[in-house]
VOTORTOR-761252 format. One record per residue (C-alpha): residue number from 0; z, y, x. Coordinates in steps of 0.5 Angstrom, whole numbers, always signed. Each point is the difference from the previous one (the first is absolute). Example, Ala and Ser with C-alpha at 12.3 -4.5 7.8 and 13.67 -1.06 7.14 Angstrom:
<pt><num>0</num><up>+16</up><north>-9</north><east>+25</east></pt>
<pt><num>1</num><up>-2</up><north>+7</north><east>+2</east></pt>
//
This chain:
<pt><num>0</num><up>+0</up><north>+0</north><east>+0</east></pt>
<pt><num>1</num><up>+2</up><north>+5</north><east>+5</east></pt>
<pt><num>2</num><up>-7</up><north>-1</north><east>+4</east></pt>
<pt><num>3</num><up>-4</up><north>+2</north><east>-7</east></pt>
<pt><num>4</num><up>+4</up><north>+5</north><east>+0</east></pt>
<pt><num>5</num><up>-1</up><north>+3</north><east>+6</east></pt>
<pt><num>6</num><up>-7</up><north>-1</north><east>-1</east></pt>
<pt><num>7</num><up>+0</up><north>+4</north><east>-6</east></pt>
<pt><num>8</num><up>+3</up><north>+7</north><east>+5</east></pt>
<pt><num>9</num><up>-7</up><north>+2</north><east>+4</east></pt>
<pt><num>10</num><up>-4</up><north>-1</north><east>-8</east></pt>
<pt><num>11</num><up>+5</up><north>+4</north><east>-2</east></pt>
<pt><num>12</num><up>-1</up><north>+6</north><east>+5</east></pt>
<pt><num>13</num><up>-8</up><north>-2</north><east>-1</east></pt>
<pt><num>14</num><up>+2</up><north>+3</north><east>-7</east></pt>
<pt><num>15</num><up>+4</up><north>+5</north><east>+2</east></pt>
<pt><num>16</num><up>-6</up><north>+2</north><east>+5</east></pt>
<pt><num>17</num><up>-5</up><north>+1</north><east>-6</east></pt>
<pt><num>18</num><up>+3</up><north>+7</north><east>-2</east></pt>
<pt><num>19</num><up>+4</up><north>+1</north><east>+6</east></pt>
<pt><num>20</num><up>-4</up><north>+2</north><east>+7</east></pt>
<pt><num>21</num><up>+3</up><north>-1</north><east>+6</east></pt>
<pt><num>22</num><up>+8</up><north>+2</north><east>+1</east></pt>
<pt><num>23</num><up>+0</up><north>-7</north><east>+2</east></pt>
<pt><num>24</num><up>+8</up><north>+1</north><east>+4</east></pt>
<pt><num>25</num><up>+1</up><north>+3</north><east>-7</east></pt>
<pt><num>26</num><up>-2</up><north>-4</north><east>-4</east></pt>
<pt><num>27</num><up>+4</up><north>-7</north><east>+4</east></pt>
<pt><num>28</num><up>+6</up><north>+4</north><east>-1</east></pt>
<pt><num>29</num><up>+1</up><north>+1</north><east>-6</east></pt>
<pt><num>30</num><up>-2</up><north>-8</north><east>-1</east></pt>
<pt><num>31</num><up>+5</up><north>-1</north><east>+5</east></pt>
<pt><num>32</num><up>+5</up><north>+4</north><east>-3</east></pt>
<pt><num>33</num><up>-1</up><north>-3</north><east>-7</east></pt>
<pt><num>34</num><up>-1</up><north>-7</north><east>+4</east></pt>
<pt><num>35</num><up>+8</up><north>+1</north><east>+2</east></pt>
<pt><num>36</num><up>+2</up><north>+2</north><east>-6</east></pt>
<pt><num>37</num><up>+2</up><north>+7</north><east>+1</east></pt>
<pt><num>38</num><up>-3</up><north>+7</north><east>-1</east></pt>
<pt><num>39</num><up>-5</up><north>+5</north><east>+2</east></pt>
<pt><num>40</num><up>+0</up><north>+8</north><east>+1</east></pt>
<pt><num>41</num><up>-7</up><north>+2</north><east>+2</east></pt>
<pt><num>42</num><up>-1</up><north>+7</north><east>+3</east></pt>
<pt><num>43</num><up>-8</up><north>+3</north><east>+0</east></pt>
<pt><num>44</num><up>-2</up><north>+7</north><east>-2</east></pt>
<pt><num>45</num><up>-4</up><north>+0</north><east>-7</east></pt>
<pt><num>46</num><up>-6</up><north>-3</north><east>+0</east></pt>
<pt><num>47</num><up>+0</up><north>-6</north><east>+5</east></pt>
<pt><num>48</num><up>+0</up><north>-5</north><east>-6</east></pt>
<pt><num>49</num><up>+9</up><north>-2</north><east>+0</east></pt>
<pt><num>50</num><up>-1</up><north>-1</north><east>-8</east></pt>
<pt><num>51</num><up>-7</up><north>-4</north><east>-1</east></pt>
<pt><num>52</num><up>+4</up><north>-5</north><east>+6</east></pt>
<pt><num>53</num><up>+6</up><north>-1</north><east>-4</east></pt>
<pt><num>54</num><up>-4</up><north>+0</north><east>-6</east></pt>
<pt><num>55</num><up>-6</up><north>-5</north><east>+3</east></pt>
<pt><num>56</num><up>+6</up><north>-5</north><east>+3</east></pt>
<pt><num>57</num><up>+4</up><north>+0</north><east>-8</east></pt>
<pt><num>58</num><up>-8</up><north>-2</north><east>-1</east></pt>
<pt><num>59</num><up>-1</up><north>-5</north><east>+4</east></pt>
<pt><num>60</num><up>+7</up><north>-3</north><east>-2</east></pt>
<pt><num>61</num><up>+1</up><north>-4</north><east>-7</east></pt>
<pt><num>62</num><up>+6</up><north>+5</north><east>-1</east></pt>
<pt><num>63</num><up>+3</up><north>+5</north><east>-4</east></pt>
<pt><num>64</num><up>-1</up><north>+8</north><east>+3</east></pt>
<pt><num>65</num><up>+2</up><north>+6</north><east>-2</east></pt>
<pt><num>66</num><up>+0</up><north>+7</north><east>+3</east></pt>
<pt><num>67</num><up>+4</up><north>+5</north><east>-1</east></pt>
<pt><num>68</num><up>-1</up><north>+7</north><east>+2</east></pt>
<pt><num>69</num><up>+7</up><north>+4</north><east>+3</east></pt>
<pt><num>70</num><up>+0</up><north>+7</north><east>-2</east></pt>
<pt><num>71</num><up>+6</up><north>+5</north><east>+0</east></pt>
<pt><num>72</num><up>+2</up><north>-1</north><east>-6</east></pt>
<pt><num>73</num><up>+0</up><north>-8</north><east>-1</east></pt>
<pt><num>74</num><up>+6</up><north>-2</north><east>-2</east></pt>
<pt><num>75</num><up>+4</up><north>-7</north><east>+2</east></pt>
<pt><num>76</num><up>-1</up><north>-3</north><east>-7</east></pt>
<pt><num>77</num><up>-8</up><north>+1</north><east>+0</east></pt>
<pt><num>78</num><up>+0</up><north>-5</north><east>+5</east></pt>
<pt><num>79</num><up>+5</up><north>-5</north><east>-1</east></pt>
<pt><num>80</num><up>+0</up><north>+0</north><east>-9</east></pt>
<pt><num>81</num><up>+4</up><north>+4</north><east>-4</east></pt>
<pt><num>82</num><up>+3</up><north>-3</north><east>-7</east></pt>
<pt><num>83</num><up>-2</up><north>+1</north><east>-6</east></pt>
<pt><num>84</num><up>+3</up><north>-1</north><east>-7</east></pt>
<pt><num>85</num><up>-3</up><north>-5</north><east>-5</east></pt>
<pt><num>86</num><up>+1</up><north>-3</north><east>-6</east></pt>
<pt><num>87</num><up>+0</up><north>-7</north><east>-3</east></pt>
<pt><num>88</num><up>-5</up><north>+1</north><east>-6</east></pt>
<pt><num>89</num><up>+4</up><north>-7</north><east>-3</east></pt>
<pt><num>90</num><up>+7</up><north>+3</north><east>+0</east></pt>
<pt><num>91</num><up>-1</up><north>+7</north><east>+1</east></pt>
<pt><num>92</num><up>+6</up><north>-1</north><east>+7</east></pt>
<pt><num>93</num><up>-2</up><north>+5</north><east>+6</east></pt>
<pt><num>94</num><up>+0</up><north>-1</north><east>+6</east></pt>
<pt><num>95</num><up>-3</up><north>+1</north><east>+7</east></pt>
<pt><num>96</num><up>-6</up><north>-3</north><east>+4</east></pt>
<pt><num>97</num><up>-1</up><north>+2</north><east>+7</east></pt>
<pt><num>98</num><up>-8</up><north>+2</north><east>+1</east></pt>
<pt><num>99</num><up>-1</up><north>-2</north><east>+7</east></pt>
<pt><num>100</num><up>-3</up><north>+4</north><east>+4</east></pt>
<pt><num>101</num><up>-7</up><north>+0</north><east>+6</east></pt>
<pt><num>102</num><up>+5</up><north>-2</north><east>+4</east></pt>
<pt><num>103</num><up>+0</up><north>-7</north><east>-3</east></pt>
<pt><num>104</num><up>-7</up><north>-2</north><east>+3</east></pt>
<pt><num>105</num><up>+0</up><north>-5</north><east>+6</east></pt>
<pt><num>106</num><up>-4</up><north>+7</north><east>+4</east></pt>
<pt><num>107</num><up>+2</up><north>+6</north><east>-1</east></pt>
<pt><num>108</num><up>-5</up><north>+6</north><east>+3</east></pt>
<pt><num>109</num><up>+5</up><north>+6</north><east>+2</east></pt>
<pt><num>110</num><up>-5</up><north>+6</north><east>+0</east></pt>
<pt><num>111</num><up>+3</up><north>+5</north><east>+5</east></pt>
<pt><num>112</num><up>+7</up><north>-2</north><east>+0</east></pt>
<pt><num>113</num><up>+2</up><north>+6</north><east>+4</east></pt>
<pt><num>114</num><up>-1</up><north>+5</north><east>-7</east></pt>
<pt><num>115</num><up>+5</up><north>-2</north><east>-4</east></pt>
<pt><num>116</num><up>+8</up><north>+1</north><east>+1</east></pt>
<pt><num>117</num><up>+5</up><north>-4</north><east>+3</east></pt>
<pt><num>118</num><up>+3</up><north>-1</north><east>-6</east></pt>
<pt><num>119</num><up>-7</up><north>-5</north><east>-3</east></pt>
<pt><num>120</num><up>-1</up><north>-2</north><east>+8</east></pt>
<pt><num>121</num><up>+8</up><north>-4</north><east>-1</east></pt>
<pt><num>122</num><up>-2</up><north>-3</north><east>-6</east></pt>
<pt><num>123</num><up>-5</up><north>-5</north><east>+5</east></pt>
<pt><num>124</num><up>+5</up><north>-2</north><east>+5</east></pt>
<pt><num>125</num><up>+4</up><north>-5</north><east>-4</east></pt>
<pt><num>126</num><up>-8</up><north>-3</north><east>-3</east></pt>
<pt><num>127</num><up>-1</up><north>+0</north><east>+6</east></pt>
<pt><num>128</num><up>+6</up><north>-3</north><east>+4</east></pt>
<pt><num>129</num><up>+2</up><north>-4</north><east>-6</east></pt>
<pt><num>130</num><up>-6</up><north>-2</north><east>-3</east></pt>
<pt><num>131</num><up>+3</up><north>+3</north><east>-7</east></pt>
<pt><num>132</num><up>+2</up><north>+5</north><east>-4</east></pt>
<pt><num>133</num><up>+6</up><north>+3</north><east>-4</east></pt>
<pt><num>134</num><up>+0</up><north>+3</north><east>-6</east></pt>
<pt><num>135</num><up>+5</up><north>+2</north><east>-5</east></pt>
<pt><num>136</num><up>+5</up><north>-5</north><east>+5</east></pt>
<pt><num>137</num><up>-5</up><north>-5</north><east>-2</east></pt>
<pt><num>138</num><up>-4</up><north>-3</north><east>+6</east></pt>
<pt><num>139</num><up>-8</up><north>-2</north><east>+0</east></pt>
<pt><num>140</num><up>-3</up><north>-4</north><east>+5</east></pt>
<pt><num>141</num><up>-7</up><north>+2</north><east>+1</east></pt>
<pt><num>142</num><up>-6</up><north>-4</north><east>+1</east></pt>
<pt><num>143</num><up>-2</up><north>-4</north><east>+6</east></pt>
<pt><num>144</num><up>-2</up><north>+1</north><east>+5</east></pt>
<pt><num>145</num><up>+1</up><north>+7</north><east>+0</east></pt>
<pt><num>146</num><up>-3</up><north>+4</north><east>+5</east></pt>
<pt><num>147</num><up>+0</up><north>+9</north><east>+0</east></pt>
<pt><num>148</num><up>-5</up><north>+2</north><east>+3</east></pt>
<pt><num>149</num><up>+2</up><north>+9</north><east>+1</east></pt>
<pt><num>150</num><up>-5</up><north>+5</north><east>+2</east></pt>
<pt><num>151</num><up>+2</up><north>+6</north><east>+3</east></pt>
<pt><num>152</num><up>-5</up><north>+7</north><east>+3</east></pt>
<pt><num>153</num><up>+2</up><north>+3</north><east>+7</east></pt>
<pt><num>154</num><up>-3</up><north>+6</north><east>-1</east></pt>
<pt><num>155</num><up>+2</up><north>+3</north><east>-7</east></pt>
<pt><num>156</num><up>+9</up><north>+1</north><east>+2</east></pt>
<pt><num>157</num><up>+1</up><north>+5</north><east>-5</east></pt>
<pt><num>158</num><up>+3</up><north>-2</north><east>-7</east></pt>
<pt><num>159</num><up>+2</up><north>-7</north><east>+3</east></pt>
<pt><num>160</num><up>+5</up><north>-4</north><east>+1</east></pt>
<pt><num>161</num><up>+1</up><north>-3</north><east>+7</east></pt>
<pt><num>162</num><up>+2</up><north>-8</north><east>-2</east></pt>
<pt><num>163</num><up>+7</up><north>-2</north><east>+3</east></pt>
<pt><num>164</num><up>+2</up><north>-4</north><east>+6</east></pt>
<pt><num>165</num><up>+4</up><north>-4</north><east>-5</east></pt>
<pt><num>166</num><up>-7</up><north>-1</north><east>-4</east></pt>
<pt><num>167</num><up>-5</up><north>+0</north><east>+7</east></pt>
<pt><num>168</num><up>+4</up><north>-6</north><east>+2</east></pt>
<pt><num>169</num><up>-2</up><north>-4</north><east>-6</east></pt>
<pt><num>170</num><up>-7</up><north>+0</north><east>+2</east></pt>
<pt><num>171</num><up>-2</up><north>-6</north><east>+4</east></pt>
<pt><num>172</num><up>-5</up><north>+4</north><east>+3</east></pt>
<pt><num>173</num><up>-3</up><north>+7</north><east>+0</east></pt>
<pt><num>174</num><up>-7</up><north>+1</north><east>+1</east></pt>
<pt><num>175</num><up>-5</up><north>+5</north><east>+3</east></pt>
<pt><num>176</num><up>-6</up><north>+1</north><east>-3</east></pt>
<pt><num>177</num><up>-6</up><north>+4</north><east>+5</east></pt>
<pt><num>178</num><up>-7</up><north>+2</north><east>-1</east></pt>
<pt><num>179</num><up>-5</up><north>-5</north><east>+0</east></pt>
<pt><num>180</num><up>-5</up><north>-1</north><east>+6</east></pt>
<pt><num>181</num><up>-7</up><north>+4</north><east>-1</east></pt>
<pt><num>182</num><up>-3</up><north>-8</north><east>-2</east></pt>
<pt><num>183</num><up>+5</up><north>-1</north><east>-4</east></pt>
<pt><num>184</num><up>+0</up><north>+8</north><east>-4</east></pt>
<pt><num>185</num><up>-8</up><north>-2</north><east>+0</east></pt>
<pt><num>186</num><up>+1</up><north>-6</north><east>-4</east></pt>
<pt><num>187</num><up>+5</up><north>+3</north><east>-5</east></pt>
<pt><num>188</num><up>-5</up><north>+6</north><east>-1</east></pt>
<pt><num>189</num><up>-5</up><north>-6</north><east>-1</east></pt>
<pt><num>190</num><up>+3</up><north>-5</north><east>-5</east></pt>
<pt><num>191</num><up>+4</up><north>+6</north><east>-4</east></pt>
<pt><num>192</num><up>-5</up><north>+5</north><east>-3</east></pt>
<pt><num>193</num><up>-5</up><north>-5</north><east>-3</east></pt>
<pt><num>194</num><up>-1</up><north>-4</north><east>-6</east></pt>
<pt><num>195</num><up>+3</up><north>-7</north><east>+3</east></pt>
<pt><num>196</num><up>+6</up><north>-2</north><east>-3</east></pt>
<pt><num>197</num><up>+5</up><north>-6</north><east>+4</east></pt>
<pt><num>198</num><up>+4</up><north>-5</north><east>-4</east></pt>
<pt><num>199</num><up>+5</up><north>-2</north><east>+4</east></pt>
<pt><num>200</num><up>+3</up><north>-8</north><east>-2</east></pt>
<pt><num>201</num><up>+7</up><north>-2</north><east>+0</east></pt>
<pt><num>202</num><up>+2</up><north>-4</north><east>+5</east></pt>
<pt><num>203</num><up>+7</up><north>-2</north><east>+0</east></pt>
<pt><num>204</num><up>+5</up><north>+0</north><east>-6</east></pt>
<pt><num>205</num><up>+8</up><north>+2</north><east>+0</east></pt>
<pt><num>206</num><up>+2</up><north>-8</north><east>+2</east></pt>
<pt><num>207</num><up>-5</up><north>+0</north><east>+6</east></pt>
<pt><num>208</num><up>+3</up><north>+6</north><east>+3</east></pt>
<pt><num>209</num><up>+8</up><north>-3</north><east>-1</east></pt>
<pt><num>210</num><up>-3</up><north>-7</north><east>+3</east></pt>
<pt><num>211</num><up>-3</up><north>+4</north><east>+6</east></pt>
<pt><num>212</num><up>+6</up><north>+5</north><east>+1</east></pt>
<pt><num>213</num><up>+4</up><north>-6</north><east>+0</east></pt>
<pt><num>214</num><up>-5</up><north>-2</north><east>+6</east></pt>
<pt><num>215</num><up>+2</up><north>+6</north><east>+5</east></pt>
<pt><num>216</num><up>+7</up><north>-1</north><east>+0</east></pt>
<pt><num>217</num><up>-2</up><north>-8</north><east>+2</east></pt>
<pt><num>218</num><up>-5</up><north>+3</north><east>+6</east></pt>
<pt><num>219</num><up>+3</up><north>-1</north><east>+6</east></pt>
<pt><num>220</num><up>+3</up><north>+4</north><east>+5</east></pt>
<pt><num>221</num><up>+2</up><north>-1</north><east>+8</east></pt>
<pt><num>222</num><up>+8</up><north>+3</north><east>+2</east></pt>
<pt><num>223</num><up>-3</up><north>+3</north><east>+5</east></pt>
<pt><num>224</num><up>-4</up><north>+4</north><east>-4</east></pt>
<pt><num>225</num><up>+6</up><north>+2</north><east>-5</east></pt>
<pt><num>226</num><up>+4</up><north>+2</north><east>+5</east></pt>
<pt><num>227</num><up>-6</up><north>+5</north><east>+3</east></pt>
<pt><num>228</num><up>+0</up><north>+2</north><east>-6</east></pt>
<pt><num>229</num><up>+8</up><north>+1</north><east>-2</east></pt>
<pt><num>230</num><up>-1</up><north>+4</north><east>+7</east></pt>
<pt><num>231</num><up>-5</up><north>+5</north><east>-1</east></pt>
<pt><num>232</num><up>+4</up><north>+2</north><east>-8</east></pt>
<pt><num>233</num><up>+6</up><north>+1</north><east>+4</east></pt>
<pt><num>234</num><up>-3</up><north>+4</north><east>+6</east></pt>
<pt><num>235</num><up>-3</up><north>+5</north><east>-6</east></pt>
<pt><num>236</num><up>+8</up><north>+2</north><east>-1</east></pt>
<pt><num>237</num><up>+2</up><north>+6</north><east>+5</east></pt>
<pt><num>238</num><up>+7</up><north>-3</north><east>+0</east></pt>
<pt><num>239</num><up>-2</up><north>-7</north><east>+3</east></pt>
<pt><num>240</num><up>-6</up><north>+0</north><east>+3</east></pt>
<pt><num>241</num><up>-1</up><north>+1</north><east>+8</east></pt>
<pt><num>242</num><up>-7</up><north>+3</north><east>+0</east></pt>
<pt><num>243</num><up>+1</up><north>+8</north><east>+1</east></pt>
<pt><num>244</num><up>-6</up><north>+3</north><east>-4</east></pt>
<pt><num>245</num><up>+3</up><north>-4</north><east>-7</east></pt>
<pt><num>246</num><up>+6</up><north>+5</north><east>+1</east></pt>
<pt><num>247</num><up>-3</up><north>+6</north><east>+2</east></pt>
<pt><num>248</num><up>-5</up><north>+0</north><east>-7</east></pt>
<pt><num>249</num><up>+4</up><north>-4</north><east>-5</east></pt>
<pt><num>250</num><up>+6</up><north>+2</north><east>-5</east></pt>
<pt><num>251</num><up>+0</up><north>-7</north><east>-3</east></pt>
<pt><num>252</num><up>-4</up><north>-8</north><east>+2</east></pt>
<pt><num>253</num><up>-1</up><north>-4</north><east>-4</east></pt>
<pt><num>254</num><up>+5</up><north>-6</north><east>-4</east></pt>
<pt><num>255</num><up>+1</up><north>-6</north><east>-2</east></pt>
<pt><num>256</num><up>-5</up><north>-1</north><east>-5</east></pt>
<pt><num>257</num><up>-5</up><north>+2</north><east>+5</east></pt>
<pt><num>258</num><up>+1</up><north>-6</north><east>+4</east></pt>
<pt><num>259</num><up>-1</up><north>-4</north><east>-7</east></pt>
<pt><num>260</num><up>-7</up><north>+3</north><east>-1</east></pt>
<pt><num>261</num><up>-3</up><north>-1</north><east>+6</east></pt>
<pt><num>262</num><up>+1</up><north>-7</north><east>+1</east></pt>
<pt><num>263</num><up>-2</up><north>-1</north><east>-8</east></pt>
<pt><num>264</num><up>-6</up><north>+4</north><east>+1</east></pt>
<pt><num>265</num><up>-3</up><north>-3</north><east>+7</east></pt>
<pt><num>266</num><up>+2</up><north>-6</north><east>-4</east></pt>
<pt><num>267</num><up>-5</up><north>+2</north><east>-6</east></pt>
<pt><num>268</num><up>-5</up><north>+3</north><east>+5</east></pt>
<pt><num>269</num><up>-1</up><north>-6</north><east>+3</east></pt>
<pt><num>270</num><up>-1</up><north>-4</north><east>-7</east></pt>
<pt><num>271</num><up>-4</up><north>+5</north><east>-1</east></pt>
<pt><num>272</num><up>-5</up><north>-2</north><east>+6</east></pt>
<pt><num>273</num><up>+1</up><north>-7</north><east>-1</east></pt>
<pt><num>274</num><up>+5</up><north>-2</north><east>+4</east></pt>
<pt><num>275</num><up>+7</up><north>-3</north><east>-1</east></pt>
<pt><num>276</num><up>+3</up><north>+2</north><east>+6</east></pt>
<pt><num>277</num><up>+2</up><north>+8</north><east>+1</east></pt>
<pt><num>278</num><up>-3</up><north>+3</north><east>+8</east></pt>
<pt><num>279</num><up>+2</up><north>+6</north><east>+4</east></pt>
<pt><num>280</num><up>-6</up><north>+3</north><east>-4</east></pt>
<pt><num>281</num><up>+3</up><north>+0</north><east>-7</east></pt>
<pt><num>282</num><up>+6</up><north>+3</north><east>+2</east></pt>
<pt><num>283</num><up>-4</up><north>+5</north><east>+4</east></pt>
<pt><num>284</num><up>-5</up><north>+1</north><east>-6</east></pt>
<pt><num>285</num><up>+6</up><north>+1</north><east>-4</east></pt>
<pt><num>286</num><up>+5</up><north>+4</north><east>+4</east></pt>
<pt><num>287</num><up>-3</up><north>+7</north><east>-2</east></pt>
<pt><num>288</num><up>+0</up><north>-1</north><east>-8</east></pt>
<pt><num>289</num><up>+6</up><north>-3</north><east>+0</east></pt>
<pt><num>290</num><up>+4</up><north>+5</north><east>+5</east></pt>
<pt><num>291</num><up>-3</up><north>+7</north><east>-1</east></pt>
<pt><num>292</num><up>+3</up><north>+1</north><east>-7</east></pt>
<pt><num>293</num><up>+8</up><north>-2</north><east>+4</east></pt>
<pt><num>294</num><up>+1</up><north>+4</north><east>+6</east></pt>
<pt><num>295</num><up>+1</up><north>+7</north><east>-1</east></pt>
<pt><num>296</num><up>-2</up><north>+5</north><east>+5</east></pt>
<pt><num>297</num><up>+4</up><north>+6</north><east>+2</east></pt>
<pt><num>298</num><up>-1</up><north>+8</north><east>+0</east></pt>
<pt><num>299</num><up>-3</up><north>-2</north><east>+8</east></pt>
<pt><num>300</num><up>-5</up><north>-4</north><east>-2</east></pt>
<pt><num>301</num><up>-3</up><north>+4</north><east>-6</east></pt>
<pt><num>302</num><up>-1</up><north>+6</north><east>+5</east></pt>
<pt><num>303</num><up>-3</up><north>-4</north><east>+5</east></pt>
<pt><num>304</num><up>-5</up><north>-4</north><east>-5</east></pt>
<pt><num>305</num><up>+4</up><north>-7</north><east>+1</east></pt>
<pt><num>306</num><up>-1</up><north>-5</north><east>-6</east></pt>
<pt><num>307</num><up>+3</up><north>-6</north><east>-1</east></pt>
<pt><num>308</num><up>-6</up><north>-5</north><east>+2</east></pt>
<pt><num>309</num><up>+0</up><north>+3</north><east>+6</east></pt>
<pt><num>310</num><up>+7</up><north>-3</north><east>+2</east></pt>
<pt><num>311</num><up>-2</up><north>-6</north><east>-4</east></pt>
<pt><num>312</num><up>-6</up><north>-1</north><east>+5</east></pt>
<pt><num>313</num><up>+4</up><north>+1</north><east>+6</east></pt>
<pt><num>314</num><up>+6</up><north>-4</north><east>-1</east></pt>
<pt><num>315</num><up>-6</up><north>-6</north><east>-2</east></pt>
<pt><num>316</num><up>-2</up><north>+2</north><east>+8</east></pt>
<pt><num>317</num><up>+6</up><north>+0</north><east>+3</east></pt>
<pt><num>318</num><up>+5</up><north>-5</north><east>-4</east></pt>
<pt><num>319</num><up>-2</up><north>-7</north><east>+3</east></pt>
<pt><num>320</num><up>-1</up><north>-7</north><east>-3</east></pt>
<pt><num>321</num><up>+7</up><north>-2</north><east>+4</east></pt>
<pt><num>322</num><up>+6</up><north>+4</north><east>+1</east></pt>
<pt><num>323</num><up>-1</up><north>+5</north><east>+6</east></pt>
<pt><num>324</num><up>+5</up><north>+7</north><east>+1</east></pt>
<pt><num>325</num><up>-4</up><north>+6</north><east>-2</east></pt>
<pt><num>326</num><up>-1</up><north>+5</north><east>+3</east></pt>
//
């Protein structure tokens, strides 16, 4: 069964790849995150397709999909469900009824996430921490496999929310969307300004998706490679690490749950290759996206351009595969 089911990832991308043009690394990671059960927040300016992706996987997959557009003045319960006051034709008695929400779905859409108050942005945490929500004291578990996938635009910061650290943390991955090539751009203009039209099929259903989530966490990985990985979160913290540019550009490193994600996603990205056996290669490919949303830079690197994919690039150089003292 799980030899169909990989077979089944390259025709799904194929699908993908009928709307979607280039954004090849973006593309696996939004797969990746999805395969390890965890969450996605893409970052890209307007018009570099984020929405179509997001809309073209949920096609691509036999799932339930709902998109939900943050504005200012969305409330929590327009998103988690409200109560509503019914009566029973038969015995006239009232009673409430919870009417669910967009969040009920098994792939949420969170059209520019950064554009509504920290109020409604809270509401996601426990949906997707605990995979549930409450209201009115009541409890609801929501569909699985339940995946949010949340846009945000870099450029527009007026009238926007920064999303917490707290909320951050929850997503397992934070991608960058970038321009395409002049190739690629070429072939956009060519395939999106004419008559045809593309059907694109579904591939997978929910119970594929939980039966190939299950076979990332069965994906070996060498101890060797834990424990490199263990060292290059421990060394994104100013207070534990011996690497001097760490603490001279970083306020905050990376936790715990930093750890978990890049051992989980280097085990999905080498599923999604096709392999049972994480490499030093899945968990350089991940590092970035799963690092650069964790540590937090200081005034010192702000003013001097330092981001955190730079400390993420030069810890891959210099913490090696066996323990060694860094200078």
């Amino acid at each position: 069964m799980g030899i169909q089911l990989l077979e089944k990832l390259p025709l799904l991308k194929q699908e993908i790849r009928k709307v979607i043009v280039g954004q090849e690394a973006v593309l696996d990671e939004v797969l990746v995150a999805m395969l390890a059960g965890g969450h996605c927040l893409l970052e890209g300016v307007p018009g570099l397709a984020k929405t179509l992706m997001v809309r073209t996987l949920s096609q691509a997959l036999h799932l339930s999909f709902r998109r939900i557009q943050f504005t200012p003045d969305l409330m929590p319960t327009d998103i988690i469900g409200t109560e509503v006051l019914e009566e029973d034709h038969a015995t006239g008695k009232r009673f409430f009824k919870f009417n669910k929400g967009p969040l009920f779905a098994n792939i949420i859409l969170a059209d520019e996430i950064n554009r509504t108050p920290p109020k409604t942005q809270s509401a996601l945490l426990e949906a997707m921490q605990e995979f549930e929500v409450t209201y009115a004291g009541q409890t609801y578990a929501l569909d699985r496999p339940f995946f949010i996938l949340a846009t945000q635009n870099p450029i527009e910061q007026s009238g926007t929310y920064p999303l917490p650290e707290a909320q951050l943390d929850r997503f397992l991955l934070y991608v960058k969307i970038g321009y395409p090539s002049e190739q690629e751009e070429t072939a956009i203009l060519s395939g999106t300004t004419g008559t045809r039209k593309v059907e694109v099929q579904p591939v997978l259903d929910a119970n594929d998706i939980r039966q190939l989530q299950q076979l990332v966490r069965e994906v070996s990985i060498d101890a060797d490679l834990i424990s490199w990985v263990s060292r290059l979160v421990r060394n994104t913290r100013p207070d534990t690490t011996t690497v001097d540019y760490v603490k001279e550009w970083v306020r905050w490193g990376a936790g715990p749950r930093a750890g978990q994600a890049l051992i989980l996603t280097a085990k999905a990205h080498a599923l999604l290759q096709g392999r049972y056996a994480a490499t030093t290669e899945d968990i350089t490919a991940m590092a970035y996206p799963v690092l650069r949303h964790r540590i937090l830079m200081n005034f010192r690197a702000e003013a001097e351009g330092v981001h955190p994919d730079k400390v993420t690039e030069k810890l891959l150089q210099q913490v090696e595969r066996t323990p060694t003292r860094l200078s």
